[in-house]
C-alpha positions in Angstrom: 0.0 0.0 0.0 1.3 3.7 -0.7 2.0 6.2 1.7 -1.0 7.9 2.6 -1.7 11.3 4.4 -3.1 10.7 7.5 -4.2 12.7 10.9 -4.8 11.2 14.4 -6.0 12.9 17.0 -5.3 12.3 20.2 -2.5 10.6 19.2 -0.6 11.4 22.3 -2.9 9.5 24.2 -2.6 5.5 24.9 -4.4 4.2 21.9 -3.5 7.1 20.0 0.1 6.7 20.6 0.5 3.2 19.5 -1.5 3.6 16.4 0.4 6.4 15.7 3.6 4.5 16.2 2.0 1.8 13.7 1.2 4.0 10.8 4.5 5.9 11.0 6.3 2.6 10.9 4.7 1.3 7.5 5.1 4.8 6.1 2.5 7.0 6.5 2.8 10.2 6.4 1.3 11.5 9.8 0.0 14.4 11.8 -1.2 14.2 15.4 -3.4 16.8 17.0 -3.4 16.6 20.4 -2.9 19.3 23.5 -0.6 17.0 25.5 3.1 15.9 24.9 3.9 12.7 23.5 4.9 9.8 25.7 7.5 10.2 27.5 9.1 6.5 26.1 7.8 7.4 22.4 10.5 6.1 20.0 12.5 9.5 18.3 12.4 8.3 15.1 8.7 8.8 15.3 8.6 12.0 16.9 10.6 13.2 14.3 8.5 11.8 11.1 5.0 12.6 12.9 4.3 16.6 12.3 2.6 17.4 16.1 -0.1 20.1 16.1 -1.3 21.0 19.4 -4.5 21.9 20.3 -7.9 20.9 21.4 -10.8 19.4 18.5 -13.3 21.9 20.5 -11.2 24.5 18.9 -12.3 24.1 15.3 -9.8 27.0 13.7 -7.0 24.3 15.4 -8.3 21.7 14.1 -8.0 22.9 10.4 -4.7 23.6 10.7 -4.4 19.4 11.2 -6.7 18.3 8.7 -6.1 20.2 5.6 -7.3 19.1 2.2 -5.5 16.1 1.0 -5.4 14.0 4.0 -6.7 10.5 3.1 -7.5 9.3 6.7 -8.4 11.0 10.3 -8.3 8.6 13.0 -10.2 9.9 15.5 -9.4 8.7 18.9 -9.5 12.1 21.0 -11.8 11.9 23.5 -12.5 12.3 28.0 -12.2 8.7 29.3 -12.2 7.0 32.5 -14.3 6.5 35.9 -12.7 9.1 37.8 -12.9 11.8 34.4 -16.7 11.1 34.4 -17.1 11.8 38.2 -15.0 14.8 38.7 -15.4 16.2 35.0 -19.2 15.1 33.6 -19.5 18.5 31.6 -15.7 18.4 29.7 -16.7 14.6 29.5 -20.0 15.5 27.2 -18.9 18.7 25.6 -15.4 17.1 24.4 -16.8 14.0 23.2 -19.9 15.4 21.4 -18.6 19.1 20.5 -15.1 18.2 19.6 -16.4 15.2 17.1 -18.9 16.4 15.2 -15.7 19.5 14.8 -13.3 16.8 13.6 -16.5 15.6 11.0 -16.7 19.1 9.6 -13.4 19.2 8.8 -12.8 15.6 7.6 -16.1 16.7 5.4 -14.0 19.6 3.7 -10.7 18.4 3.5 -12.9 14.9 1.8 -10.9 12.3 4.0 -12.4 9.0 5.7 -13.1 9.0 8.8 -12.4 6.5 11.7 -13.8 7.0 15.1 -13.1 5.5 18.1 -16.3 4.4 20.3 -17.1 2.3 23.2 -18.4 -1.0 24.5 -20.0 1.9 27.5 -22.6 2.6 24.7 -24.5 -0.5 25.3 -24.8 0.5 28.8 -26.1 -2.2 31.5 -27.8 -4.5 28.3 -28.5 -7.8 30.3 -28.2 -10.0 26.9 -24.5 -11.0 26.5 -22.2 -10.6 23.9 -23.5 -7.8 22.5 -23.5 -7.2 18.7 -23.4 -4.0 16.7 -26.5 -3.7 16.7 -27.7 -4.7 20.3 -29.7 -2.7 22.4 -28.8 0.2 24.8 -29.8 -0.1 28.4 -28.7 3.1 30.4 -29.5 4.3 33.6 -30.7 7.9 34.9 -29.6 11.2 33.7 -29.1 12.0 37.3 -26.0 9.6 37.5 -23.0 10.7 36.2 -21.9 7.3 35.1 -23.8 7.5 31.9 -22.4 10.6 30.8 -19.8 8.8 28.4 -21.7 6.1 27.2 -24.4 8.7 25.9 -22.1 10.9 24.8 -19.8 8.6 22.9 -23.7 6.9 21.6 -24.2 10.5 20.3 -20.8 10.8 18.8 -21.8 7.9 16.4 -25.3 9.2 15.9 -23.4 12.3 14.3 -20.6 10.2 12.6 -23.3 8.6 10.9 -25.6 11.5 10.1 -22.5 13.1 8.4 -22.1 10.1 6.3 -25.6 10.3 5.0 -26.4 13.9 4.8 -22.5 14.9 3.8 -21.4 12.0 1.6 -18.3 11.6 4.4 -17.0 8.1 4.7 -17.0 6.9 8.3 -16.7 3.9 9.8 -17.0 3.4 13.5 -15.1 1.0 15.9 -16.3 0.0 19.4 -13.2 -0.7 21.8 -13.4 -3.3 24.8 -10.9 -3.0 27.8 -8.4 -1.9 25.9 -5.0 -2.5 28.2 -1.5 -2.3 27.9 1.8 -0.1 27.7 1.1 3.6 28.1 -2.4 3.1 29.6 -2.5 6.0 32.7 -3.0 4.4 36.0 -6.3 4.7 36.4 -8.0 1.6 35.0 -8.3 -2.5 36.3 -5.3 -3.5 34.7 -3.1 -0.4 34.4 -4.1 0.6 37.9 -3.5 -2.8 39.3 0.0 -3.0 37.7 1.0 0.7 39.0 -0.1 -0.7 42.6 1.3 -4.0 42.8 5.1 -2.6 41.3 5.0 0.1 43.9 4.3 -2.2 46.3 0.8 -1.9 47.2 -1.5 -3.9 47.2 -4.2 -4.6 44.6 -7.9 -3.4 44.8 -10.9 -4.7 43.9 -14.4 -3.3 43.9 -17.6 -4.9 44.8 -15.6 -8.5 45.0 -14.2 -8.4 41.9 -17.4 -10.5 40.4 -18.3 -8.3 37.1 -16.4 -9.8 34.3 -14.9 -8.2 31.3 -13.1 -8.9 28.1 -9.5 -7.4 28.2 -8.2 -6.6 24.6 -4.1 -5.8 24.3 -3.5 -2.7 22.7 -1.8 -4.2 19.7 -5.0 -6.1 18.9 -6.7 -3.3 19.5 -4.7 -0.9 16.9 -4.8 -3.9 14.1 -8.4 -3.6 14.4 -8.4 0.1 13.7 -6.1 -0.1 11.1 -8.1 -2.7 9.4 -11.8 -1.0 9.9 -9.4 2.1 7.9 -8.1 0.0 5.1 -11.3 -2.5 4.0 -13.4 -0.3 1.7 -16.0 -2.7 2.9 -16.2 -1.1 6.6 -17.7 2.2 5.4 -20.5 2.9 6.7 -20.4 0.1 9.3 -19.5 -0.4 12.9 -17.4 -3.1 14.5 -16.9 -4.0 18.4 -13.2 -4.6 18.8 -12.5 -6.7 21.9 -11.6 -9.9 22.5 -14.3 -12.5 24.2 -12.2 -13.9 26.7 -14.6 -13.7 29.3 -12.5 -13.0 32.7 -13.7 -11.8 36.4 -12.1 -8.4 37.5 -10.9 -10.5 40.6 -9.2 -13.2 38.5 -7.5 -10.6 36.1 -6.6 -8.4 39.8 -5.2 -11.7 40.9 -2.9 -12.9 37.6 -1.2 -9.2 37.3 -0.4 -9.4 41.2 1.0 -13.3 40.1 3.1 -12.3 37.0 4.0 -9.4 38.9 5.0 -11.7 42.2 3.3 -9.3 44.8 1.7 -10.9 47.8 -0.2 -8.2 49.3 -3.5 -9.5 50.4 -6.4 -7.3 47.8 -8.2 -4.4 49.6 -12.2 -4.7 48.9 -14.2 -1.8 47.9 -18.3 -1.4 48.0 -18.9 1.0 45.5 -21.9 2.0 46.4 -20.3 3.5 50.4 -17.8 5.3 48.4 -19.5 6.8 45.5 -23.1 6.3 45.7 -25.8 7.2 43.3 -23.3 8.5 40.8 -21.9 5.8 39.6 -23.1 2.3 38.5 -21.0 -0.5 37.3 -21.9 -3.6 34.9 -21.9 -7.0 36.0 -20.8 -8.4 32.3 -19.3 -6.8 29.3 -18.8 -9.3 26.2 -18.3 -8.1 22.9 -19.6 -10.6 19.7 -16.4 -10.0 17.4 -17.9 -12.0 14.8 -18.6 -9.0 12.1 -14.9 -7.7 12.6 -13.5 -11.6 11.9 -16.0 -11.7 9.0 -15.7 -8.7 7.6 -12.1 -6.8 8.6 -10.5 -9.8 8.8 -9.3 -9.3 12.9 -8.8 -11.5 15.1 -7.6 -10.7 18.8 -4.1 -13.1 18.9 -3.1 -12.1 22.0 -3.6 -14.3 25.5 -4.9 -12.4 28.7 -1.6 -14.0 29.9 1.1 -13.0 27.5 -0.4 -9.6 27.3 -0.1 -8.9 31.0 3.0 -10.4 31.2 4.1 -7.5 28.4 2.4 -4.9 30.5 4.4 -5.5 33.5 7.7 -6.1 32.0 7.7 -2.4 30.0 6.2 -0.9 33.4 9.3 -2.3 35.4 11.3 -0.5 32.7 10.1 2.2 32.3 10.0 4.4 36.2 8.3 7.4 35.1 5.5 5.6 34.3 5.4 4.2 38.0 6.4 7.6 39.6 2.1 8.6 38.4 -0.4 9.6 40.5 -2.7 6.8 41.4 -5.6 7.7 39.2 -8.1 5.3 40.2 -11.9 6.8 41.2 -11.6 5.3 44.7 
């Protein structure tokens, strides 16, 4: 495949970063527009080749400086994520998520590239019926709790995504991530937060007994899948849940990082509901049908729960200013 002009934003972010590594590495020619730094391990050689335009998408006059006419791809992966982000920050949550995209559509719209946006399994909400396809049902709960702030707002992101694509012409296909982990990932998560505790010597934590389950997708499989919804001419129009379905308890994946990781601190148990109350709700199963990305994109999620926490730890342990965050965890 030839080069191809290509923007990403949030591209210094943990996703964004990687994917950005990936495209520069097959020869892409790449801008990322993003308002932080890059990583503080990203490779040189790509900081160098990656033109870096800082700013924020709810800054349209930024944005156009990114995504100028003749750029082939956006990659849209800029977004307010995370428990404790929803609880402290519910208004930058919405307004970032729904404002900044439907900027980054209006300017993919005039410059006439594709369009790839990042979404999440949170838009099915608290559906009961497991896996959930594409085209499941959303189950949310009240207005009133802040917890469903992101899943409506990202919901809304591909309502607009969509809507550009038919009234506009744009070509936009939309991707649904599943508990993405892996090298880069801020503390603040059940894997990255639980290998950030256990290395710095403290001991694991685990909410509400560690019961709900999830599917925990490496970041590698994770940026194949986006790369792939990108290249198949077939995926326009379409959206794809990319996430493995590895069905795994939070307490079993709490208990194999503390393993690998050879910490024997006993876990600390949290009740949500003491600590945070009405505001937040959490899901007692998140499963992902992958079928239509196999079928269609080709993807497959190769790597084991295992071998990618095993990866996780070993580049944490090398890496100390990674380890020297803040604990970002809601509780």
């Amino acid at each position: 495949m030839s080069a191809r002009r290509v923007v990403v934003t949030g591209g210094c972010g943990f996703v964004g970063s990687h994917l950005v590594e990936r495209l520069v590495a097959r020869g892409d020619e790449v801008t990322v527009f993003d308002g932080a730094p890059y990583p503080a391990d990203m490779d040189d050689d790509v900081r160098g080749q990656a033109r870096h335009v800082r700013g924020d998408i709810r800054d349209a006059d930024a944005l156009a400086g990114a995504i100028r006419p003749g750029t082939d791809a956006v990659y849209h992966l800029a977004a307010v994520v995370g428990v404790d982000q929803y609880l402290a920050r519910p208004l930058d949550v919405i307004d970032v998520n729904f404002t900044g995209t439907r900027n980054v559509l209006e300017a993919a719209a005039r410059a006439g590239a594709k369009v790839v946006a990042a979404s999440t399994s949170e838009v099915y909400g608290k559906n009961p019926v497991v896996p959930w396809s594409e085209d499941g049902d959303r189950v949310l709960g009240p207005t009133t709790a802040d917890r469903w702030t992101y899943s409506t707002s990202k919901a809304l992101a591909e309502h607009m995504t969509f809507a550009f694509a038919r009234q506009h012409g744009l070509e936009a296909t939309v991707v649904r991530y599943f508990n993405v982990y892996g090298a880069r990932q801020r503390p603040a998560y059940i894997v990255s937060r639980t290998v950030h505790r256990v290395l710095n010597g403290l001991a694991p934590v685990v909410y509400d007994q560690g019961l709900q389950t999830r599917c925990f997708t490496h970041v590698s499989d994770c940026v194949e899948g986006t790369v792939l919804a990108a290249e198949k001419p077939s995926a326009v129009g379409g959206v794809f849940n990319i996430g493995s379905m590895d069905e795994t308890t939070v307490g079993e994946a709490v208990r194999l990082v503390a393993e690998l990781a050879g910490s024997d601190r006993a876990v600390i148990e949290v009740d949500t509901k003491d600590r945070l109350g009405p505001a937040y709700e959490d899901l007692l199963r998140r499963v992902p049908d992958n079928s239509r990305a196999r079928n269609e994109l080709g993807w497959t999620c190769g790597t084991s729960l295992r071998d990618g926490l095993a990866d996780t730890i070993a580049w944490a342990r090398a890496h100390p200013w990674w380890l020297a965050l803040p604990d970002n965890g809601a509780l």
